[in-house]
C-alpha positions in Angstrom: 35.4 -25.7 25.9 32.6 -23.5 27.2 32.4 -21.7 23.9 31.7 -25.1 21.9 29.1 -25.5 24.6 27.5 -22.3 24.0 27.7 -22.7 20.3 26.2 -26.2 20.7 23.4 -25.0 22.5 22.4 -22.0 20.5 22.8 -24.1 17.5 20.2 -26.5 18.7 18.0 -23.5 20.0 17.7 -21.9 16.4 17.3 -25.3 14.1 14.0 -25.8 16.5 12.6 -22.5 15.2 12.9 -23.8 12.0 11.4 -27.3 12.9 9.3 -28.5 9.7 5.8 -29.7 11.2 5.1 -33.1 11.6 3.6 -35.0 8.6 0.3 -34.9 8.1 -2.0 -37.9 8.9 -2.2 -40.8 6.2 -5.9 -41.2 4.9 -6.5 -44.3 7.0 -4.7 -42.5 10.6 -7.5 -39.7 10.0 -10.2 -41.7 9.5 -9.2 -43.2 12.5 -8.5 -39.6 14.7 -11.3 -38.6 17.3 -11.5 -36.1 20.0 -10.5 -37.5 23.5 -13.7 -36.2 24.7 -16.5 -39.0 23.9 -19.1 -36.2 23.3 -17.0 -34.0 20.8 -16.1 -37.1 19.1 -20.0 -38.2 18.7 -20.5 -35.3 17.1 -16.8 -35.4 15.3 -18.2 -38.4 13.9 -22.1 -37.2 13.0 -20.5 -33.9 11.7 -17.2 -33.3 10.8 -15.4 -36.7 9.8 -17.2 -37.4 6.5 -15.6 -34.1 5.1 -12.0 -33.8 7.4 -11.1 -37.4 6.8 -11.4 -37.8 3.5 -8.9 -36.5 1.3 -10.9 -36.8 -2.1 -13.6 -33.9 -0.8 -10.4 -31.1 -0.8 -11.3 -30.0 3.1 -8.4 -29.5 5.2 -7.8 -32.9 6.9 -7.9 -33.2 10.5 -4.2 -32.7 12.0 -2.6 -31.7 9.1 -0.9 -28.6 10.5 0.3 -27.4 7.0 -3.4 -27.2 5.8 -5.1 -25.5 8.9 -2.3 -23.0 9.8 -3.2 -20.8 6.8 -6.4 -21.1 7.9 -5.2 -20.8 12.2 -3.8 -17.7 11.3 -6.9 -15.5 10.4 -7.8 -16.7 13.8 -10.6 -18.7 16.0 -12.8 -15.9 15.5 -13.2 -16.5 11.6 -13.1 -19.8 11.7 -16.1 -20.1 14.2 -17.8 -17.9 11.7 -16.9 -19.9 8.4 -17.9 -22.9 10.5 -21.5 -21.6 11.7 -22.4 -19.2 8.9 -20.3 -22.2 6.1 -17.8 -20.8 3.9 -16.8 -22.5 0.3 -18.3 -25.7 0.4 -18.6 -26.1 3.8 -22.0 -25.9 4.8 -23.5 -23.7 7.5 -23.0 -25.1 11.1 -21.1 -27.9 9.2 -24.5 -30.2 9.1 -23.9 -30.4 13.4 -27.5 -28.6 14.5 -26.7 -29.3 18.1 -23.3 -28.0 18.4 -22.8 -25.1 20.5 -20.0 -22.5 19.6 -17.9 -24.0 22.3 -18.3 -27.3 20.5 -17.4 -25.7 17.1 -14.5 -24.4 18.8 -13.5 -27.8 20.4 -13.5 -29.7 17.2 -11.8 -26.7 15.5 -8.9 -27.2 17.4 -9.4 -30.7 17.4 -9.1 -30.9 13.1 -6.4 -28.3 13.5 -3.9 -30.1 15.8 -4.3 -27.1 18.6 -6.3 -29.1 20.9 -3.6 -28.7 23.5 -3.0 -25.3 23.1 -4.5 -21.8 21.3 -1.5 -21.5 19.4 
C-alpha cells in the first residue's frame, strides 16, 4: 500500500512539470486586463494597451505566457532595452515618455503574466 502511495505521489509530482500553460487571454479578457496598481495601469492604458490588447497589430498580448516566454527567456534586461531603445515595431520607450525603467519593468511583467514573480 505504501508503494501505490509513493507511486501516486511521484506520478502527480512529474505530470506538474509538464503542466501546459494556461490559455491565453480571449481578445475581449485583454482588452479588459490592467495592472492592480492604478498608476501602472494609467500608463498601461496611455501606453501599452493599444498594441498588447489587440491581436490584429501581431505584439505579444498581455498574459499570453506562450508569446512572452520566448521573449522572458533572453531576460528582463533585453526586454527593458527593446522596450526603451523599441525593437521591430515597437517604438522607442513604447510612446510612454514619463515611464521610468521601473515602470517599464512593472508593466513588462505585467503583459508577461510574471507580475507575481521574476520567473
Amino acid at each position: 500500500m505504501r508503494g501505490a502511495f509513493v507511486f501516486a505521489a511521484f506520478a502527480l509530482s512529474v505530470s506538474a512539470c509538464g503542466a501546459k500553460p494556461s490559455a491565453p487571454p480571449t481578445p475581449e479578457q485583454a482588452l479588459a486586463l490592467r495592472p492592480a496598481d492604478a498608476r501602472l495601469a494609467a500608463l498601461y492604458e496611455t501606453s501599452c494597451h493599444a498594441c498588447h490588447a489587440i491581436p490584429e497589430t501581431a505584439a505579444p498580448m498581455v498574459h499570453d505566457r506562450a508569446a512572452w516566454d520566448p521573449r522572458w527567456k533572453q531576460g528582463e534586461a533585453v526586454l527593458l532595452d527593446h522596450t526603451i531603445q523599441g525593437f521591430n515595431a515597437m517604438p522607442a520607450t513604447g510612446q510612454c515618455a514619463t515611464c521610468t525603467p521601473d515602470d517599464f519593468k512593472a508593466l513588462i511583467r505585467f503583459m508577461a503574466g510574471r507580475e507575481d514573480s521574476a520567473t
